[in-house]
N, CA, C and O atoms as a CHARMM CRD file, in Angstrom:
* protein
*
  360
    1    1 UNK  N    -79.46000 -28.93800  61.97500 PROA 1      0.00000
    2    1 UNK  CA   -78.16200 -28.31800  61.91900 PROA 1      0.00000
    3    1 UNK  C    -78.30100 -26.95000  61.26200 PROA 1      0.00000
    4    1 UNK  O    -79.08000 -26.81500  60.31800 PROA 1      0.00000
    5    2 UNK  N    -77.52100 -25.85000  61.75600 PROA 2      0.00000
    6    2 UNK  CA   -77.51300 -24.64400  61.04100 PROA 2      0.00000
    7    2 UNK  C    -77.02100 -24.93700  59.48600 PROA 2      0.00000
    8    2 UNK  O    -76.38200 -25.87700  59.01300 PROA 2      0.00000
    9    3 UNK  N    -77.58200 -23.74700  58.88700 PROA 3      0.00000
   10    3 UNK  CA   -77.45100 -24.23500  57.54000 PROA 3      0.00000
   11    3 UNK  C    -76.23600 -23.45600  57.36700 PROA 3      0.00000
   12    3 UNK  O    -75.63600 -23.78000  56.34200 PROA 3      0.00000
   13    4 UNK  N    -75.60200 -22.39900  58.13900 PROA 4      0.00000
   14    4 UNK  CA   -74.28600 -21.70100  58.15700 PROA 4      0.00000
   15    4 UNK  C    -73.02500 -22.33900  58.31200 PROA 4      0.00000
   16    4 UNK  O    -71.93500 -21.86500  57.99400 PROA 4      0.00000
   17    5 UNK  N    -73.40500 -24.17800  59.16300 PROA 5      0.00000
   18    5 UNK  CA   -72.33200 -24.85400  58.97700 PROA 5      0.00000
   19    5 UNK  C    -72.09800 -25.60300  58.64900 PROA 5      0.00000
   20    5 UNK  O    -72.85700 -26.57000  58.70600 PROA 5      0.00000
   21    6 UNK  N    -70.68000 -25.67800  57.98600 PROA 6      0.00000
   22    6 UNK  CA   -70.20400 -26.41800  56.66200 PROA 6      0.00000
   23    6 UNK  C    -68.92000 -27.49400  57.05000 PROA 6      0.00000
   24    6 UNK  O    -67.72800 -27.18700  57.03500 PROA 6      0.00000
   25    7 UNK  N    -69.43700 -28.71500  57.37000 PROA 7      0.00000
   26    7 UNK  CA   -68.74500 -29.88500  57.77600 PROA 7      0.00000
   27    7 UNK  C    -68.23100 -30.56000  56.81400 PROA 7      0.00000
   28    7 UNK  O    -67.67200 -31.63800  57.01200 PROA 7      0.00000
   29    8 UNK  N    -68.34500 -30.03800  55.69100 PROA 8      0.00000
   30    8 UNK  CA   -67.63800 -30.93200  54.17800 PROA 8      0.00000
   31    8 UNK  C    -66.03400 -31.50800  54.48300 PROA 8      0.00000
   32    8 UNK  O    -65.66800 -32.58400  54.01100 PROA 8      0.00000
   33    9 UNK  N    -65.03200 -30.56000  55.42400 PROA 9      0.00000
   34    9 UNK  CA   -63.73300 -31.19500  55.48200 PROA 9      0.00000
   35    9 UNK  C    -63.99400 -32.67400  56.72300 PROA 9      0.00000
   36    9 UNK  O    -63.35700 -33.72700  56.69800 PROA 9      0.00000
   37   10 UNK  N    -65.21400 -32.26800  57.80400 PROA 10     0.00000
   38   10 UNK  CA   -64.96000 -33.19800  58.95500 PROA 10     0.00000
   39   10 UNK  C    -65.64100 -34.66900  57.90900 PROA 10     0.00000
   40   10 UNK  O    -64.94900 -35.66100  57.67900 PROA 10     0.00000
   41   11 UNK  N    -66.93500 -34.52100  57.45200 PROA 11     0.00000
   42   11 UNK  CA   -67.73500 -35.47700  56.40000 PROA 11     0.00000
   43   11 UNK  C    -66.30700 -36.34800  55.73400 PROA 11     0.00000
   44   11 UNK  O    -66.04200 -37.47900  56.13900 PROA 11     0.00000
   45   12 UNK  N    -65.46500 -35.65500  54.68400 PROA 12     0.00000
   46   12 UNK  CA   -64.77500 -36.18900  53.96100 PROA 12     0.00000
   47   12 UNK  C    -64.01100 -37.15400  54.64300 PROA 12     0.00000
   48   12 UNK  O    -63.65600 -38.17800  54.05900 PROA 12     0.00000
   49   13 UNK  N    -63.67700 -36.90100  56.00200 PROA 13     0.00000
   50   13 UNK  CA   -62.46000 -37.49200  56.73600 PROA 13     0.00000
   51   13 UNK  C    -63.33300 -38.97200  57.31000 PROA 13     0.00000
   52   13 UNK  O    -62.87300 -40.11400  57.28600 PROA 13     0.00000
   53   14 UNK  N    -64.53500 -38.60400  57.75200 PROA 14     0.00000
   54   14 UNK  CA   -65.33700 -39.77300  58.58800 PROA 14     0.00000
   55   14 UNK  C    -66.71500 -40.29100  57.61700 PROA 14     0.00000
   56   14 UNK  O    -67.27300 -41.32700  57.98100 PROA 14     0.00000
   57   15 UNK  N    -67.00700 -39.89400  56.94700 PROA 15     0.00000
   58   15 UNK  CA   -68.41700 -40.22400  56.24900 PROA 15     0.00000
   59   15 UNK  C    -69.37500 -40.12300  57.54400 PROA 15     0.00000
   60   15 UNK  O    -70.29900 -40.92100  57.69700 PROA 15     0.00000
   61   16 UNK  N    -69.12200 -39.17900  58.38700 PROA 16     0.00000
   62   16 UNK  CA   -70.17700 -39.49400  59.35400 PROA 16     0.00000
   63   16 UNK  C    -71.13200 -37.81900  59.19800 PROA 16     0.00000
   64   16 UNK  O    -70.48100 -36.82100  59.50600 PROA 16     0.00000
   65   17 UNK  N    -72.33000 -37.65000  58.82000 PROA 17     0.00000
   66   17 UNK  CA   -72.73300 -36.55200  58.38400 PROA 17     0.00000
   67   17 UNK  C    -73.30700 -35.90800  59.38400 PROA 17     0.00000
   68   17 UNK  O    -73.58200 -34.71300  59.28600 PROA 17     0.00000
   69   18 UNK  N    -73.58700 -36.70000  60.59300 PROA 18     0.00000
   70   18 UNK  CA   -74.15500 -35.75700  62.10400 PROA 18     0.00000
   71   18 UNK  C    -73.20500 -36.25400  62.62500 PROA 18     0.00000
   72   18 UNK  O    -73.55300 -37.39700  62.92000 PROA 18     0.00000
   73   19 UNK  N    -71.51300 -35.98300  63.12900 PROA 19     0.00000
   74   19 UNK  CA   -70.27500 -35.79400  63.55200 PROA 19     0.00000
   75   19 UNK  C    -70.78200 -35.17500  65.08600 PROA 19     0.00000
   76   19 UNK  O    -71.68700 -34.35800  65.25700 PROA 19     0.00000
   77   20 UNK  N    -69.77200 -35.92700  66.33000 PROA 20     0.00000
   78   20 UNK  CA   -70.03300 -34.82700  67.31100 PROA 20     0.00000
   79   20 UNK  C    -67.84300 -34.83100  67.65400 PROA 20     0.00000
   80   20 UNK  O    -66.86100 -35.48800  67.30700 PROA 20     0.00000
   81   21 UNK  N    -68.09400 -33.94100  68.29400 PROA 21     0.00000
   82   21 UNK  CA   -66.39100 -33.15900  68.40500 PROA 21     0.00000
   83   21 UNK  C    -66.18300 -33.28000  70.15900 PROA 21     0.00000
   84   21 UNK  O    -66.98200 -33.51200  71.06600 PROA 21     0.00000
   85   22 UNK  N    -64.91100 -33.04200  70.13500 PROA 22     0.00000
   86   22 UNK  CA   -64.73500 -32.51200  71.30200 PROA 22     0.00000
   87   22 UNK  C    -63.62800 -31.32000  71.19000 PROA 22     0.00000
   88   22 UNK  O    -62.75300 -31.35800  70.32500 PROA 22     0.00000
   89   23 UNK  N    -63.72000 -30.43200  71.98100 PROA 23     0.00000
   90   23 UNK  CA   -62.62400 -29.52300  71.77000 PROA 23     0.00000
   91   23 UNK  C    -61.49300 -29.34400  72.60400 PROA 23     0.00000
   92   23 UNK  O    -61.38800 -29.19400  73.82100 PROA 23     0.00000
   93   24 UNK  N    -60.86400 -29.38100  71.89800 PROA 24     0.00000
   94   24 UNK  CA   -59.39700 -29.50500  72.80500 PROA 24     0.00000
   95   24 UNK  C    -58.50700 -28.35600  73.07400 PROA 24     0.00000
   96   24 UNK  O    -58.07800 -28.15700  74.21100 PROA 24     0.00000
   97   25 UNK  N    -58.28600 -27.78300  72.32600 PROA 25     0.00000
   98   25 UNK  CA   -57.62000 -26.49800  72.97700 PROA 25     0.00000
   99   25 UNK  C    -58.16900 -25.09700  72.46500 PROA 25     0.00000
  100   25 UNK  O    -58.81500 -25.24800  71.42800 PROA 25     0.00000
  101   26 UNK  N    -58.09900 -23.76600  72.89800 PROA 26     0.00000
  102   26 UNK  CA   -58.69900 -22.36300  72.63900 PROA 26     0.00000
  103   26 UNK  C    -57.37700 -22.02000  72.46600 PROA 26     0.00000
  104   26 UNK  O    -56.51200 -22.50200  73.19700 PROA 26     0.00000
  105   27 UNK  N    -57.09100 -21.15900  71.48800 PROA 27     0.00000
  106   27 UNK  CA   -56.00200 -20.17900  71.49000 PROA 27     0.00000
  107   27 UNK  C    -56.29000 -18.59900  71.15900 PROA 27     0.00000
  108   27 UNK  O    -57.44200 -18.16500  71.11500 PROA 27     0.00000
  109   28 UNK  N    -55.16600 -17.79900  70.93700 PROA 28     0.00000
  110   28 UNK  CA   -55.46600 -16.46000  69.91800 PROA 28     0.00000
  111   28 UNK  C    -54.61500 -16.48000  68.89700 PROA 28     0.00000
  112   28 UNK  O    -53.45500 -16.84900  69.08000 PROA 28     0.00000
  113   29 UNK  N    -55.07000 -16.08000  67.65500 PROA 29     0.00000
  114   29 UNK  CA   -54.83700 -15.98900  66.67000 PROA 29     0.00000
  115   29 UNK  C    -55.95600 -17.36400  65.46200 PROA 29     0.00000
  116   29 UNK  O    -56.98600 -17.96900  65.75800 PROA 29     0.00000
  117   30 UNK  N    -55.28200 -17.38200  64.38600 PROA 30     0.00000
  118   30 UNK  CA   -56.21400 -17.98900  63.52500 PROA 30     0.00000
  119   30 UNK  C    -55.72800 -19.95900  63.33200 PROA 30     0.00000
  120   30 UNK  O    -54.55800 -20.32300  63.21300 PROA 30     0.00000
  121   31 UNK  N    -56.55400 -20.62700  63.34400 PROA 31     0.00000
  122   31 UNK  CA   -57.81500 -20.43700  63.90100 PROA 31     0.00000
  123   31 UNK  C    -57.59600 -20.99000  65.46900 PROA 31     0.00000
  124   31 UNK  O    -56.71800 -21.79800  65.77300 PROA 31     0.00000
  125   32 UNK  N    -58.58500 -20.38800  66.43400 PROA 32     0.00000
  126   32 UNK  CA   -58.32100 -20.05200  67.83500 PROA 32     0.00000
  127   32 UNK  C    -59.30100 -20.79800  68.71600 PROA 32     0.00000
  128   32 UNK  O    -59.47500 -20.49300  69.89600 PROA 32     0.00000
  129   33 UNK  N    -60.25500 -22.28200  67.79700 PROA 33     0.00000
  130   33 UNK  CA   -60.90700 -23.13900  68.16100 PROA 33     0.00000
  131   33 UNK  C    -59.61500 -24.78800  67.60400 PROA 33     0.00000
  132   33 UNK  O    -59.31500 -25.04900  66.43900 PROA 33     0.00000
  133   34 UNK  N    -59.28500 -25.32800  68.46500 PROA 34     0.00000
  134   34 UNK  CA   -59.12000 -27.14400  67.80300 PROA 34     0.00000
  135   34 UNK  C    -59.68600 -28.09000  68.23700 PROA 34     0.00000
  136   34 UNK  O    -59.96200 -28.06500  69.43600 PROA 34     0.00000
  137   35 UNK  N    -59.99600 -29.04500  67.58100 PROA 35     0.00000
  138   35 UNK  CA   -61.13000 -30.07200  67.92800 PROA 35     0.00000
  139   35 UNK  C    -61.15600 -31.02900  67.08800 PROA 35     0.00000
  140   35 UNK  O    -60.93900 -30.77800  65.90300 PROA 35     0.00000
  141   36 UNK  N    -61.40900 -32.26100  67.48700 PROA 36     0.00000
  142   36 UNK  CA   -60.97100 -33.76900  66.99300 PROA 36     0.00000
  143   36 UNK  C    -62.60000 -34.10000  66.70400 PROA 36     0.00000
  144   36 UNK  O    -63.53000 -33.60000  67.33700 PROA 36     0.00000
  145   37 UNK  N    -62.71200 -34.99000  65.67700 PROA 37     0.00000
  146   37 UNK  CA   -64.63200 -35.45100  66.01500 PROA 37     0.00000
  147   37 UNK  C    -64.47300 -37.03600  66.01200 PROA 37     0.00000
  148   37 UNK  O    -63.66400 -37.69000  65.35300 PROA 37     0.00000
  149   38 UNK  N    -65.46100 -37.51000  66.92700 PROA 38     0.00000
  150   38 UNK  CA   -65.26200 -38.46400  67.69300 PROA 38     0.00000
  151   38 UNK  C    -65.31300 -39.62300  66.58900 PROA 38     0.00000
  152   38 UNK  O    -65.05900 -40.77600  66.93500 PROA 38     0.00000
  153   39 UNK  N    -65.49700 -39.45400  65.84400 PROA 39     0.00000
  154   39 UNK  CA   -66.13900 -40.42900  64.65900 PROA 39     0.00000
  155   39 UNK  C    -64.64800 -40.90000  63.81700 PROA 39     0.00000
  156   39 UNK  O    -64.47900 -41.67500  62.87600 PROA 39     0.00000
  157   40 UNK  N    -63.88600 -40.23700  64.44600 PROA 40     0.00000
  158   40 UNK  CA   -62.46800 -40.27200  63.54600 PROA 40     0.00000
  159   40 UNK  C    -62.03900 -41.53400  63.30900 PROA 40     0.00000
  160   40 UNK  O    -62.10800 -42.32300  64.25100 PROA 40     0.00000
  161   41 UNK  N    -61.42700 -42.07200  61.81800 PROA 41     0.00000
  162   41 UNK  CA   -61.54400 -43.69800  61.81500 PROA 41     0.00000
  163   41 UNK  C    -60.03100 -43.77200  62.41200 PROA 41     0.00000
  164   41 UNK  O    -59.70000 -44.92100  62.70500 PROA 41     0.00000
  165   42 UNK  N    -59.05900 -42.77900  62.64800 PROA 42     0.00000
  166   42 UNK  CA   -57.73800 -42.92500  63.30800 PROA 42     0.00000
  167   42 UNK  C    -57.80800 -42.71000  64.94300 PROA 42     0.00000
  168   42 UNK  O    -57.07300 -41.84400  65.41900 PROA 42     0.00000
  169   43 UNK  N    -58.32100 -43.16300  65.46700 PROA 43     0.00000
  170   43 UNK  CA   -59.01400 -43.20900  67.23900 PROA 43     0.00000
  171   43 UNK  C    -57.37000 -43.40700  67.49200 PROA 43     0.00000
  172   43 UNK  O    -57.35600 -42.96300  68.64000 PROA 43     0.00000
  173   44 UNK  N    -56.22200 -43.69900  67.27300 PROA 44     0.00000
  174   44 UNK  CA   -55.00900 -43.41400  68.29100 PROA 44     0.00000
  175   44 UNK  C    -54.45900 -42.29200  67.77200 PROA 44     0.00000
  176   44 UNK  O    -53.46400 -41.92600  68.39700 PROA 44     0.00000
  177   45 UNK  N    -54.86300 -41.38700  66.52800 PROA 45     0.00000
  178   45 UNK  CA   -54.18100 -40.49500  66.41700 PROA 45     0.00000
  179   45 UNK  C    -55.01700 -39.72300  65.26100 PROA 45     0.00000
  180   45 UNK  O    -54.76900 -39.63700  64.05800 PROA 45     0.00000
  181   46 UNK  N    -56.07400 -39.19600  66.01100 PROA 46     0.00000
  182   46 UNK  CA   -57.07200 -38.44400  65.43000 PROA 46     0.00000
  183   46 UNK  C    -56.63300 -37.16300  64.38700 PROA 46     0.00000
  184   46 UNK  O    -55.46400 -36.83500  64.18300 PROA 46     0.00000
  185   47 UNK  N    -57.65600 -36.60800  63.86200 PROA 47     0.00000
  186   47 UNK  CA   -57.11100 -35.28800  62.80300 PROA 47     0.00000
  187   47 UNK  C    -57.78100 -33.84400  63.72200 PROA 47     0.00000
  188   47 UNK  O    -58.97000 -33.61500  63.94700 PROA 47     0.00000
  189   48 UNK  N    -57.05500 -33.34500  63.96900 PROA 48     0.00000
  190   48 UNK  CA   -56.90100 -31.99600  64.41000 PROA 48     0.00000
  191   48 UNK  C    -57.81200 -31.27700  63.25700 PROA 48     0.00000
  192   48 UNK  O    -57.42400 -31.31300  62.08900 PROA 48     0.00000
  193   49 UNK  N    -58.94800 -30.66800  63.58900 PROA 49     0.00000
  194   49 UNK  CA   -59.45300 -29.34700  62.96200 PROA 49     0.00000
  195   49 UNK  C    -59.50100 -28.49300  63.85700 PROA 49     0.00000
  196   49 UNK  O    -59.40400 -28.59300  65.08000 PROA 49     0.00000
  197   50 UNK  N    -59.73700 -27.20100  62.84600 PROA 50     0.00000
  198   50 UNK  CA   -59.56800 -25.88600  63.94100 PROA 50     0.00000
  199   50 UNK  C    -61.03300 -25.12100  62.71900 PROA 50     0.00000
  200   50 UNK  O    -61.57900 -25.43900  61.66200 PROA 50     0.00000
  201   51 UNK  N    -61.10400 -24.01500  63.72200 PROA 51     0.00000
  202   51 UNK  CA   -62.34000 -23.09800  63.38200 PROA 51     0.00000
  203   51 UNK  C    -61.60000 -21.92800  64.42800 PROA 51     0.00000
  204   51 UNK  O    -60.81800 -22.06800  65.36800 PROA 51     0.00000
  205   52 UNK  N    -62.33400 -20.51600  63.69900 PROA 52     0.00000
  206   52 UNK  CA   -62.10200 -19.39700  64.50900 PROA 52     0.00000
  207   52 UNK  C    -63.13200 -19.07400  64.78200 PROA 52     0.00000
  208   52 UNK  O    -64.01300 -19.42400  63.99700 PROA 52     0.00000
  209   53 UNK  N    -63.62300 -18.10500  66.23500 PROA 53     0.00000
  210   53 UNK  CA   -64.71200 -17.34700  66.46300 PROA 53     0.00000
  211   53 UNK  C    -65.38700 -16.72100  65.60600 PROA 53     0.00000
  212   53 UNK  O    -66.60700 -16.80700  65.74000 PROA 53     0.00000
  213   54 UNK  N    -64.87600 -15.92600  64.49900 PROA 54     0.00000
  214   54 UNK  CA   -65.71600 -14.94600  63.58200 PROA 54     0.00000
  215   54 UNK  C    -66.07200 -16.10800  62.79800 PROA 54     0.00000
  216   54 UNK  O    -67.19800 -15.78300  62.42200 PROA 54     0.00000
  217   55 UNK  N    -65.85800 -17.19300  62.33000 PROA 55     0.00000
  218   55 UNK  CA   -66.18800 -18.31600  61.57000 PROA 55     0.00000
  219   55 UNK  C    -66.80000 -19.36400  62.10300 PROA 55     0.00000
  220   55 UNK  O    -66.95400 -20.32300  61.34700 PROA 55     0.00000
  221   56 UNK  N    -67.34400 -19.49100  63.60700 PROA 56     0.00000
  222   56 UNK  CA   -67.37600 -20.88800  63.76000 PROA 56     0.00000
  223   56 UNK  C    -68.19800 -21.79500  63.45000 PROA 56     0.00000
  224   56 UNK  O    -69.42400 -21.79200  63.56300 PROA 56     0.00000
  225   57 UNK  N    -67.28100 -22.84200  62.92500 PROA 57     0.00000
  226   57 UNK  CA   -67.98700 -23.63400  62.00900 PROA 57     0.00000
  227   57 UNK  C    -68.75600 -24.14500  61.00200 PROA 57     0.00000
  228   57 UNK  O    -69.43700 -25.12200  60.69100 PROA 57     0.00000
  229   58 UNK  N    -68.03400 -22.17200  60.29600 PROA 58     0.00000
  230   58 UNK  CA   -68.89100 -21.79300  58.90100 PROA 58     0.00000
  231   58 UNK  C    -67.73400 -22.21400  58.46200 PROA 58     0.00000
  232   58 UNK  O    -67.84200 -22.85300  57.41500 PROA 58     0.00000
  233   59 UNK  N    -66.35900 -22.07000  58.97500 PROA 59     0.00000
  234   59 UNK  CA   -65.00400 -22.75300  58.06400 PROA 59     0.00000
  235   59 UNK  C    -64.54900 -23.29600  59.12600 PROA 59     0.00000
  236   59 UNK  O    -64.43900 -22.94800  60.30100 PROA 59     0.00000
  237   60 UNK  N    -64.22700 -24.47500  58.34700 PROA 60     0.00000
  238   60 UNK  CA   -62.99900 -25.51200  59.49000 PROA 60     0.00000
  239   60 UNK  C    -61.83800 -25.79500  58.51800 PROA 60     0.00000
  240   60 UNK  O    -61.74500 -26.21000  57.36300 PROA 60     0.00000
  241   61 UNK  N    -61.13200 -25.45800  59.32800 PROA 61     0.00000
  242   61 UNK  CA   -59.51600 -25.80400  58.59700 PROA 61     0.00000
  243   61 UNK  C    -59.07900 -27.66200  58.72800 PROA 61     0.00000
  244   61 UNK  O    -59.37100 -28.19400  59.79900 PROA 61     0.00000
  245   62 UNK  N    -58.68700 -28.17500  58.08800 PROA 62     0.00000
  246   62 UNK  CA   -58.52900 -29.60900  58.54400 PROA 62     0.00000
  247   62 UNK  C    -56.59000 -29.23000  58.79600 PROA 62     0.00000
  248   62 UNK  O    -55.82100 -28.88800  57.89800 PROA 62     0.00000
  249   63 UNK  N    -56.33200 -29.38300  59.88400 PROA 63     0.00000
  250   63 UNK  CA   -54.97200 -29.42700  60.47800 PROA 63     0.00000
  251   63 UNK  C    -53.74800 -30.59300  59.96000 PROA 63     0.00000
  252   63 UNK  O    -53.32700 -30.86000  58.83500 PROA 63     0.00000
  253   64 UNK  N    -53.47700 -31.01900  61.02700 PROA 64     0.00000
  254   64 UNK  CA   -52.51200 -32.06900  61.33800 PROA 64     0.00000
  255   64 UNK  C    -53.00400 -33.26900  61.92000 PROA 64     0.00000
  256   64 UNK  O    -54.03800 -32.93300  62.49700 PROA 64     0.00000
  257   65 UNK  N    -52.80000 -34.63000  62.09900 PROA 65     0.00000
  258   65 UNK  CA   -52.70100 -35.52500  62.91600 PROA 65     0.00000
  259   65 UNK  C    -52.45700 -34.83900  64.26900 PROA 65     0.00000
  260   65 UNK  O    -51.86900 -33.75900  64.32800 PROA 65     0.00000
  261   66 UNK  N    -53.03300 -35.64200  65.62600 PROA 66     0.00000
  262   66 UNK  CA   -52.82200 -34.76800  66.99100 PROA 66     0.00000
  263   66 UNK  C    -51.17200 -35.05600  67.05300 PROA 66     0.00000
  264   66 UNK  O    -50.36400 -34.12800  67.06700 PROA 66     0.00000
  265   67 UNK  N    -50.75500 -36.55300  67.09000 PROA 67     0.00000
  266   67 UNK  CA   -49.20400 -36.42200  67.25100 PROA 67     0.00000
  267   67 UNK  C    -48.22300 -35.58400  66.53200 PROA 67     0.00000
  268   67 UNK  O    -47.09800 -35.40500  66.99900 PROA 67     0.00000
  269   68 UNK  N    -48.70900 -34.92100  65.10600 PROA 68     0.00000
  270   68 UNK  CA   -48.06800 -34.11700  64.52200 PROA 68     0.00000
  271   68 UNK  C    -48.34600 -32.51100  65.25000 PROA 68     0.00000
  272   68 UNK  O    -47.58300 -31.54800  65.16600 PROA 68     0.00000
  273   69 UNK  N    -49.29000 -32.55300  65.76400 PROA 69     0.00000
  274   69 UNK  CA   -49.80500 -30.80000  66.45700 PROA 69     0.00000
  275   69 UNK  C    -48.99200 -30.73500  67.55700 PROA 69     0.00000
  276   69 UNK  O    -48.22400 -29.77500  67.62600 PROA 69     0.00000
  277   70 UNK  N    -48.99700 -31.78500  68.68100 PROA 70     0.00000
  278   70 UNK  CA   -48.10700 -31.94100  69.49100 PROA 70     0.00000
  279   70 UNK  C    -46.57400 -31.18400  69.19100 PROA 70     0.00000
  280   70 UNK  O    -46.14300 -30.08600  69.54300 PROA 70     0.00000
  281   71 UNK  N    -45.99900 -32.23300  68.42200 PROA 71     0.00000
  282   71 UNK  CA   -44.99000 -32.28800  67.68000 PROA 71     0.00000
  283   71 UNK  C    -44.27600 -30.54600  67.43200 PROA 71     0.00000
  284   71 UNK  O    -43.11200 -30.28700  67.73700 PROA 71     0.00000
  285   72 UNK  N    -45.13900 -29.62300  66.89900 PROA 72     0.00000
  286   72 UNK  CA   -44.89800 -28.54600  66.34600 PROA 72     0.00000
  287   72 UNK  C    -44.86600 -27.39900  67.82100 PROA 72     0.00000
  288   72 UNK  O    -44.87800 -26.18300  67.63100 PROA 72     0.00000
  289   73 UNK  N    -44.82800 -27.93600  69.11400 PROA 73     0.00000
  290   73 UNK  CA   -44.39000 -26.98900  70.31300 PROA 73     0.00000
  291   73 UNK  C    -42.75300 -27.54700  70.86100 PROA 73     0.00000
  292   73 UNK  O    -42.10400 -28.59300  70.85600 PROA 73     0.00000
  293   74 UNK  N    -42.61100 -26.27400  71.26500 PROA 74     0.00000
  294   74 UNK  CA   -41.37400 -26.34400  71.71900 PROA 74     0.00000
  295   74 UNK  C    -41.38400 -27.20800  73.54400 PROA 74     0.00000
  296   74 UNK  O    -42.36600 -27.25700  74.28500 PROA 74     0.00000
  297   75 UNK  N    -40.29500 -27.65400  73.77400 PROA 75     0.00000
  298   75 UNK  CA   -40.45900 -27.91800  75.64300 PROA 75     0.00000
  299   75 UNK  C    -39.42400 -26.76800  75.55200 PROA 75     0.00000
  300   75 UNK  O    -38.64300 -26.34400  74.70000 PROA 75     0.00000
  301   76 UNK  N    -39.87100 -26.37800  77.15500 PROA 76     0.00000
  302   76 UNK  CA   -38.78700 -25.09200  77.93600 PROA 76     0.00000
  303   76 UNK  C    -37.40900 -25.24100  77.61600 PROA 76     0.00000
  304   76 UNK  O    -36.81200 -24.16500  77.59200 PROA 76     0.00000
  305   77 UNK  N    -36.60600 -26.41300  77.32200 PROA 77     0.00000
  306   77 UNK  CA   -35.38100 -26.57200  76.90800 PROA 77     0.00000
  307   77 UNK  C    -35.22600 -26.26200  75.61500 PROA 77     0.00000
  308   77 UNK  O    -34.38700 -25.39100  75.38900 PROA 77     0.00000
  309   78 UNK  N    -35.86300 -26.78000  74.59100 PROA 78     0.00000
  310   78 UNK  CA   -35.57300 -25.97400  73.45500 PROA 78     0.00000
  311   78 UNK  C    -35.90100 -24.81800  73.08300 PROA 78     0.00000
  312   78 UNK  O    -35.34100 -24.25500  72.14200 PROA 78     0.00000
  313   79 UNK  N    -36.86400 -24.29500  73.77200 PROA 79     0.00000
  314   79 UNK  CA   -36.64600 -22.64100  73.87400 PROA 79     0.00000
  315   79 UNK  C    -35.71600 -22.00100  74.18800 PROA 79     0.00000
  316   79 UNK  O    -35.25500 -21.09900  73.48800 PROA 79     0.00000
  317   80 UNK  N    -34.97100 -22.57700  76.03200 PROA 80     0.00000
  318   80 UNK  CA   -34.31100 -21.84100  75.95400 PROA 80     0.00000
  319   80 UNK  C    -32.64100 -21.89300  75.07600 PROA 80     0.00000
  320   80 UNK  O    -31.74200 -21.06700  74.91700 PROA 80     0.00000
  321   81 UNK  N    -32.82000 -23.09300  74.72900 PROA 81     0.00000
  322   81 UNK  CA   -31.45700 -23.19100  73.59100 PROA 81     0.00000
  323   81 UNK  C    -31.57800 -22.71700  72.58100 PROA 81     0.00000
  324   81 UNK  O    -30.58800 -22.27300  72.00000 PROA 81     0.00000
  325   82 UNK  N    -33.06600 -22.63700  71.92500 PROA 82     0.00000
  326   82 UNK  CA   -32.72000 -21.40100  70.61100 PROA 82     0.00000
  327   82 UNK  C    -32.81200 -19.99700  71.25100 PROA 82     0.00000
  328   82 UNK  O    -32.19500 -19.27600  70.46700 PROA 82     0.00000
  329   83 UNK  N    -33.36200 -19.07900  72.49200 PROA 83     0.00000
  330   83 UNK  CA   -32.94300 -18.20900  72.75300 PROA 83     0.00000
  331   83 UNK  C    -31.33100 -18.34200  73.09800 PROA 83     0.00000
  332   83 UNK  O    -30.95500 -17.55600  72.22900 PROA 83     0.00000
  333   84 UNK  N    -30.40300 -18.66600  73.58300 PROA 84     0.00000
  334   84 UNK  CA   -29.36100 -18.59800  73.78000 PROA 84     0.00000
  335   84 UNK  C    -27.94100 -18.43900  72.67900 PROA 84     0.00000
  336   84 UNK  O    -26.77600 -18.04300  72.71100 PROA 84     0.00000
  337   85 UNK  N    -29.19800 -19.20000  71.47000 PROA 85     0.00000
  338   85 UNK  CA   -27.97300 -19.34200  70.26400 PROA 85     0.00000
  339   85 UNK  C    -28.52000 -18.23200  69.60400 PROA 85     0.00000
  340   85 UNK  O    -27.81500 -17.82800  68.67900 PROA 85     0.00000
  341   86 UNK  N    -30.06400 -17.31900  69.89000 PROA 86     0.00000
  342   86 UNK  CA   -30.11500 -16.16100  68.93900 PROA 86     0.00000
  343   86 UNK  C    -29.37700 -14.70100  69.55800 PROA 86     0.00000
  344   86 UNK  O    -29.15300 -13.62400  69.00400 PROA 86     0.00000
  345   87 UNK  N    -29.05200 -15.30200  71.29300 PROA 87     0.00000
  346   87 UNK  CA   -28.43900 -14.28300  72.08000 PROA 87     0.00000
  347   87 UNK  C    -26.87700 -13.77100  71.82100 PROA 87     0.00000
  348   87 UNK  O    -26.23100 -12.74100  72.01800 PROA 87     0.00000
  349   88 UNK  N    -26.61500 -15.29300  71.18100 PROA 88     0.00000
  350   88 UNK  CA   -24.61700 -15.39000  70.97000 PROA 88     0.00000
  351   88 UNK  C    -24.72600 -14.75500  69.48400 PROA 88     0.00000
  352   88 UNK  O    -23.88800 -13.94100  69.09400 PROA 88     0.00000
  353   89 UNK  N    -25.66200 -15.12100  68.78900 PROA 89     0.00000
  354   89 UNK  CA   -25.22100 -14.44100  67.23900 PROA 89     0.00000
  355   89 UNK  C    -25.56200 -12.63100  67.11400 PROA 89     0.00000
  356   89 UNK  O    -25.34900 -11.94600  66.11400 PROA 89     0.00000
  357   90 UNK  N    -26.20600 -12.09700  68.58900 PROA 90     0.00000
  358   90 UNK  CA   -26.00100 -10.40300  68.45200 PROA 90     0.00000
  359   90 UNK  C    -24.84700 -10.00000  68.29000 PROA 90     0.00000
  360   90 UNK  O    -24.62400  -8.79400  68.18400 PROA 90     0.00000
């Protein structure tokens, strides 16, 4: 393993010290890697880490539960109902 990366948050969560991941979504902004590791002892509702490109996998952020990451997007309807109520209060 590179010695640049530092699995201490994924370790703490699984005691598993050679961890493998899968990655689940790319975004932009910070951090713009998320990824679950397979070792997770919550297998119906794994822990979300993230890492960014200039960092990867020299820092991992430990996130949310996936049902809580979920959780934190909008569907097209509640978008467009909070645009509509920020349209009436101009």
């Amino acid at each position: 393993m590179d010695d640049d990366v530092d699995l201490t948050e994924v370790i703490k969560l699984t005691n598993d010290k050679k961890p493998d991941f899968i990655l689940l979504f790319h975004s932009y902004g910070f951090p713009d890697h998320y990824f679950i590791c397979l070792s997770d002892p919550n297998q119906e509702n794994p822990t979300i880490f993230g890492t960014d490109h200039e960092v990867y996998f020299r820092e991992i952020t430990h996130e949310v539960n996936l049902e809580d990451f979920f959780n934190n997007f909008m569907t097209k309807d509640e978008l467009f109902e909070l645009i509509k109520k920020r349209i009436q209060t101009l």
